[in-house]
C-alpha positions in Angstrom: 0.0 0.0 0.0 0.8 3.7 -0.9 2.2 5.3 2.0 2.1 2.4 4.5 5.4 2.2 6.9 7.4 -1.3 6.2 8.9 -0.9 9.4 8.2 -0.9 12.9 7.9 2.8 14.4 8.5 2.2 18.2 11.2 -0.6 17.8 13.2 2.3 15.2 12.7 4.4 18.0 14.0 2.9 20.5 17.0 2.2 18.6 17.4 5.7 18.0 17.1 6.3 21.8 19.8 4.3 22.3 22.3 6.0 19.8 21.7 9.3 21.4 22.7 7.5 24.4 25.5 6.1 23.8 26.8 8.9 21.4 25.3 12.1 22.6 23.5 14.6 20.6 26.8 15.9 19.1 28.2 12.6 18.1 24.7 11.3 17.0 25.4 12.1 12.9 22.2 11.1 10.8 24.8 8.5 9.5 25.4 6.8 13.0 21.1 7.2 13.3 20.5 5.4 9.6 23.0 2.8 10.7 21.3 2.3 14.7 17.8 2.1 13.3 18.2 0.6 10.0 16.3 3.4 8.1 17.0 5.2 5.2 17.7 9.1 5.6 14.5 10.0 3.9 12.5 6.9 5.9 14.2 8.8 9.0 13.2 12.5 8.5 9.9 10.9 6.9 8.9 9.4 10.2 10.6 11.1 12.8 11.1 14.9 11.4 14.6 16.1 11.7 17.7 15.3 14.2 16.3 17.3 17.2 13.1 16.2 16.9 13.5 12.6 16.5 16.5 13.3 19.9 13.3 15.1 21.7 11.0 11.9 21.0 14.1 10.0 22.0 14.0 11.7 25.3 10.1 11.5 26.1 10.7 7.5 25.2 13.8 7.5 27.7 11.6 9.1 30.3 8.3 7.0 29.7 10.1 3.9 30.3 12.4 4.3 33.2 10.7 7.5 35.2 7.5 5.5 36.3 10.4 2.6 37.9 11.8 5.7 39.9 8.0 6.5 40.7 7.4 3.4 42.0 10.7 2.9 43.9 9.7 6.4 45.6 6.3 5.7 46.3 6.6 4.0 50.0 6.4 4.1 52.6 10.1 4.4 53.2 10.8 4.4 56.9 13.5 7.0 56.5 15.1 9.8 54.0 17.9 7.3 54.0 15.5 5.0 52.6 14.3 6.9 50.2 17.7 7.8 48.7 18.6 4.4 48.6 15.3 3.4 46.6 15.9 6.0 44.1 19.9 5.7 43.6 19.1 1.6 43.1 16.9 1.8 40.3 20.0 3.6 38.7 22.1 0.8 39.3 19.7 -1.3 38.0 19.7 0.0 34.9 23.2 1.1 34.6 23.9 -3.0 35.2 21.3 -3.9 32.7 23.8 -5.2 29.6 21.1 -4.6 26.8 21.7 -0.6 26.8 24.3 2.1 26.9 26.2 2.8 29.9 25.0 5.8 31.6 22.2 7.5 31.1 20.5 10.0 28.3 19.5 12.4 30.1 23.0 12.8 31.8 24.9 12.8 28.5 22.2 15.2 27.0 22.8 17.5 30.0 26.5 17.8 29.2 25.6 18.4 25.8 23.2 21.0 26.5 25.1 24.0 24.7 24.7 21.6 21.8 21.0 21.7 21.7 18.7 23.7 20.6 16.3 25.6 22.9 13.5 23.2 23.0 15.5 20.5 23.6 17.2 22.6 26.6 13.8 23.3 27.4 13.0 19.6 27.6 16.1 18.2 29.8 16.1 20.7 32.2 12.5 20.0 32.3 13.0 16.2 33.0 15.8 16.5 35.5 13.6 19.6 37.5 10.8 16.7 37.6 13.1 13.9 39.2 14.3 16.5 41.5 10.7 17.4 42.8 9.4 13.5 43.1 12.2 12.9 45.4 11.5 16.2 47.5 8.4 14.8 47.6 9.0 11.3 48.3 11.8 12.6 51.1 9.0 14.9 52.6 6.6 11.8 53.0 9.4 9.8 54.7 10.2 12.6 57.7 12.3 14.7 56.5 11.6 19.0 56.7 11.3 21.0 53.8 15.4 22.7 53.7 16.4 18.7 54.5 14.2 17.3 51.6 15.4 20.0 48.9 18.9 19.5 49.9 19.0 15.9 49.7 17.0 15.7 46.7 19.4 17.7 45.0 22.3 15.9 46.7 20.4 12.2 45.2 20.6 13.8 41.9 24.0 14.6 41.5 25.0 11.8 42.6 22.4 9.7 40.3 24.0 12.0 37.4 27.7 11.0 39.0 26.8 7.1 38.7 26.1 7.5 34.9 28.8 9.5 34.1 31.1 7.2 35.8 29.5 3.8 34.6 30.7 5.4 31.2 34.5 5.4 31.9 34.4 1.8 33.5 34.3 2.0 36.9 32.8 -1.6 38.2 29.1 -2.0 39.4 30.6 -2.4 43.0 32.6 1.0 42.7 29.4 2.3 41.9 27.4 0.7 44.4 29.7 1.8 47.4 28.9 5.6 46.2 25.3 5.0 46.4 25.7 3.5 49.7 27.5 6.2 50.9 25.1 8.8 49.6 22.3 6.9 51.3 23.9 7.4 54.6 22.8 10.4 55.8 23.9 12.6 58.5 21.4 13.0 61.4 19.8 16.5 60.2 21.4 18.9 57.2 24.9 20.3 57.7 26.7 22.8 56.1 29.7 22.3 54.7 32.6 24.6 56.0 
């Protein structure tokens, strides 16, 4: 039939998803797309429109399938903040030791490229990563902890969920990486300031 797609939509992109991933916006050339997803350039733009459009449906797949596992992971009761970081910070490593995609994370290597993108897309990540940050204030709130102690640990859980990625990328071993989301989930009785 006229028109009809011969291929299937989600499976391209989701194979586009993970080229982004694993190469960044910068590094993602249409080439190294055609070649992830089997398409042809005009098959590609066809579908998808161009590169940053088919890198912001890339990023609203990334977060539809691994957001709602941090949701859940967050939705208690957790007896303690401590808890609460641990819950969120081990879905990370779950996913950073799952072998079927890239190491690290998209949204962490589209956050380093963010000069890179255009303002939409900027728009979109620091949308996302605002979003994480307010389900665990939220989730840090429900489990005790005050409104200055929830902010601050939610935005110490997400640097260090953006630390994991970053260095699951240069090699370091799941245990490495397990010992710094241990240590992050030991928290200090009450918020301290740093000198």
């Amino acid at each position: 039939m006229a028109g009809r797609k011969q291929f299937d939509v989600d499976e391209a992109l989701r194979r586009a998803m993970h080229v982004f991933w694993r190469w960044g916006y910068s590094e993602a050339s249409i080439d190294r797309l055609t070649e992830g997803t089997g398409l042809g350039r005009g098959s590609l733009y066809g579908t998808f429109g161009d590169k940053s459009a088919l890198f912001r449906k890339s990023l609203q797949r990334y977060a539809q399938t691994y957001h709602p596992l941090y949701a859940k992971a967050l939705s208690g009761p957790h007896p303690s903040p401590s808890a609460v970081v641990a819950a969120y910070l081990r879905v990370t490593l779950n996913r950073i030791a799952d072998p079927t995609v890239p190491d690290g994370c998209l949204l962490t290597v589209s956050a380093t490229q963010f000069p890179a993108l255009d303002a939409e897309s900027q728009a979109m990540v620091r949308a996302m990563i605002d979003g994480l940050r307010a389900m665990l204030e939220q989730a840090l709130r429900a489990a005790g902890a005050g409104e200055r102690e929830a902010a601050e640990l939610a935005l110490s859980t997400l640097a260090t969920n953006k630390s994991l990625a970053v260095l699951s990328r240069v090699g370091f071993s799941g245990e490495d990486l397990a010992t710094v989301a241990a240590a992050a989930a030991r928290i200090p009785e009450g918020p301290q300031s740093l000198p």
